[in-house]
C-alpha positions in Angstrom: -77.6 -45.4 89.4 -78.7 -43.9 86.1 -77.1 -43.1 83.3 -76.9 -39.7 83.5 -75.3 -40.0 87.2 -72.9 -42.6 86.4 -71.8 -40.7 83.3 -71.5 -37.3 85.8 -69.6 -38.9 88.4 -67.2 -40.8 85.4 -66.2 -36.8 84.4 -65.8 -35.8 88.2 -63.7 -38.4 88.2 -61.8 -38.4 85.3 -60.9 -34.3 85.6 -59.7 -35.2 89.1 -57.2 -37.7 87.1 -56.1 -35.1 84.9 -55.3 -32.5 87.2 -53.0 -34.9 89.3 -51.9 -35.9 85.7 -51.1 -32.0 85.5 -49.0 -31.6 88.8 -46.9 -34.7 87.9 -46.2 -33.2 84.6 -45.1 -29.9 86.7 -43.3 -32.1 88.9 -41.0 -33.7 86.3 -40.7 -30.6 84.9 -39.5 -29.2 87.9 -37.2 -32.1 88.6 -38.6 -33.0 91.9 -40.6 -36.2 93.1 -44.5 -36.0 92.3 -44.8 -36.6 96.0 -43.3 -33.1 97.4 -45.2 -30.9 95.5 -48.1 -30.5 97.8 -45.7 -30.2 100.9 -43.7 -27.2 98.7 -46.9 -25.6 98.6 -48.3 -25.6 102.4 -44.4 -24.6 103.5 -43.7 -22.0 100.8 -47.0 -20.4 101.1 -47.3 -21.3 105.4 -48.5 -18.4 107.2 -48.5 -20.9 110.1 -46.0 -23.6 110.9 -47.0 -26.9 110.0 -46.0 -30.7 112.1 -46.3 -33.5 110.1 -49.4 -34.7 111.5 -50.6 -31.3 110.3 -49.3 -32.1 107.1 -50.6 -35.7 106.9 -54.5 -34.5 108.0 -54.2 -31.5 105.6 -53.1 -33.3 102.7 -54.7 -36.8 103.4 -51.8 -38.4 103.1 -50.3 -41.4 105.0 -48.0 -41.4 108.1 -46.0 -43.3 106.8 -45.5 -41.4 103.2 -45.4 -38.2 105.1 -42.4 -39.7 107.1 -40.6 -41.0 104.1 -41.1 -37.2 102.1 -39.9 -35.1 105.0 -37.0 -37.9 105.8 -35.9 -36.7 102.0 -36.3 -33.3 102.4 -34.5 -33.4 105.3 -32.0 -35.6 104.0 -31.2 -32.8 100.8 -30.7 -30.1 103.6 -34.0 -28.2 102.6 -36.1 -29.2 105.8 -35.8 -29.1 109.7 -37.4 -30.4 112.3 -38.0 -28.2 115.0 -39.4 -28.8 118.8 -43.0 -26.5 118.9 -42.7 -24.2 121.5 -45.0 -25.0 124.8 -45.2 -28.9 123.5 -43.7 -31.7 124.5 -42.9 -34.1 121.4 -44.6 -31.7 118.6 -42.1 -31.1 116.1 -42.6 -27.7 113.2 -41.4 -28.6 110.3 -38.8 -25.7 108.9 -37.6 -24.3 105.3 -33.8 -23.9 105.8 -32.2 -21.2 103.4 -31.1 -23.4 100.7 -35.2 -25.5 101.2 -36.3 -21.7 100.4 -33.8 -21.0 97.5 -34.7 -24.6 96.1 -38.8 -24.0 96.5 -38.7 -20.8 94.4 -36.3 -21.2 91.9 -37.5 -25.2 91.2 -41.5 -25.1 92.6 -42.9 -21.8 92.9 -43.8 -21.7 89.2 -46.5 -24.1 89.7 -47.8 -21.6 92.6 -48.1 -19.0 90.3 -49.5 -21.0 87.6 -52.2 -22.1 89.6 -52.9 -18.4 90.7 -53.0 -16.8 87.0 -55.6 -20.1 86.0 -57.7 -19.3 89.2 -57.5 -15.6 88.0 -59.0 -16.5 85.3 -62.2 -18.1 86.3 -65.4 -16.8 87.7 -65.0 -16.2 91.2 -68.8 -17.3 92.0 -67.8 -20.3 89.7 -64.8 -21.4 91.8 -67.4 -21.1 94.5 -69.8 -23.4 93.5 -67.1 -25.6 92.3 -65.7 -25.7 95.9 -69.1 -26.0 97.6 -70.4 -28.8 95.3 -66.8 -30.6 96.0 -67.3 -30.4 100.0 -70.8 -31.9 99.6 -70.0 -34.8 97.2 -67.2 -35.7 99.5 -69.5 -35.4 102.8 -71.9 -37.7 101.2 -69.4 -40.0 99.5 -68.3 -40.2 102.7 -71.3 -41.2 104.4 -72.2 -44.0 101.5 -68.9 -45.6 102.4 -69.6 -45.5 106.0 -72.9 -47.0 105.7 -71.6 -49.8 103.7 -69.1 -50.8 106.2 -71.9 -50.8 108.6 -74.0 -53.0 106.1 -70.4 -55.3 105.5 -70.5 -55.5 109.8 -74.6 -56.5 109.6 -74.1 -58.9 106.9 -71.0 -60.9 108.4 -72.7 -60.9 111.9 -75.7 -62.8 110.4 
């Protein structure tokens, strides 16, 4: 890799880092754990109703984490879990009252934050911001996959 590559990806990198850096900032602010604050935003801005195998694909996060967050949420009265209609064991997960009260007067802030800074920007920017994202992580992607397939020639040898 060159210099000018490595250096690129470095930056990619380390402005990824700094925006997480950002919503944990939010999150303390906020007073809620660094973990919820990408569940508050698919349920407080849902226009569909989300399982938590939704949530875990969506958000690429574990099972295992998403089980613990909800099991919290759940726990402080501001989730339900709910049978989806027509299913047999998929389970909606639900914003009771107080979860709604909670999510706007503790996390919608960030929401709206995020709206006013993507006001600001170029739309064709965001664009190409977005597009040049979904490529890097298609071929990132790939590269890993080929070197587990090189890890599986190499150790069969």
């Amino acid at each position: 890799m060159d210099g000018n590559t490595r250096r690129q990806v470095d930056i990619i990198n380390q402005k990824t880092k700094e925006l997480h850096s950002l919503y944990r900032i939010a999150a303390r602010k906020s007073g809620i754990p660094n973990g919820e604050i990408r569940i508050w935003s698919m349920l407080l801005n849902a226009e569909i109703e989300y399982s938590q195998q939704d949530l875990c694909e969506l958000l690429s996060l574990p099972k295992q984490t998403m089980n613990s967050l909800i099991a919290s949420l759940m726990k402080r009265g501001y989730v339900l879990l709910e049978h989806a209609a027509g299913t047999k064991n998929r389970k909606v997960i639900r914003l009771t009252e107080e979860g709604c009260r909670y999510g706007k007067n503790r996390v919608l802030w960030i929401f709206e934050a995020e709206q006013k800074a993507m006001e600001g920007a170029d739309p064709q920017e965001v664009q190409v911001c977005i597009s040049m994202f979904d490529k890097y992580i298609l071929h990132l992607k790939k590269e890993f996959q080929m070197n587990d397939v090189r890890k599986k020639d190499d150790s069969s040898e």
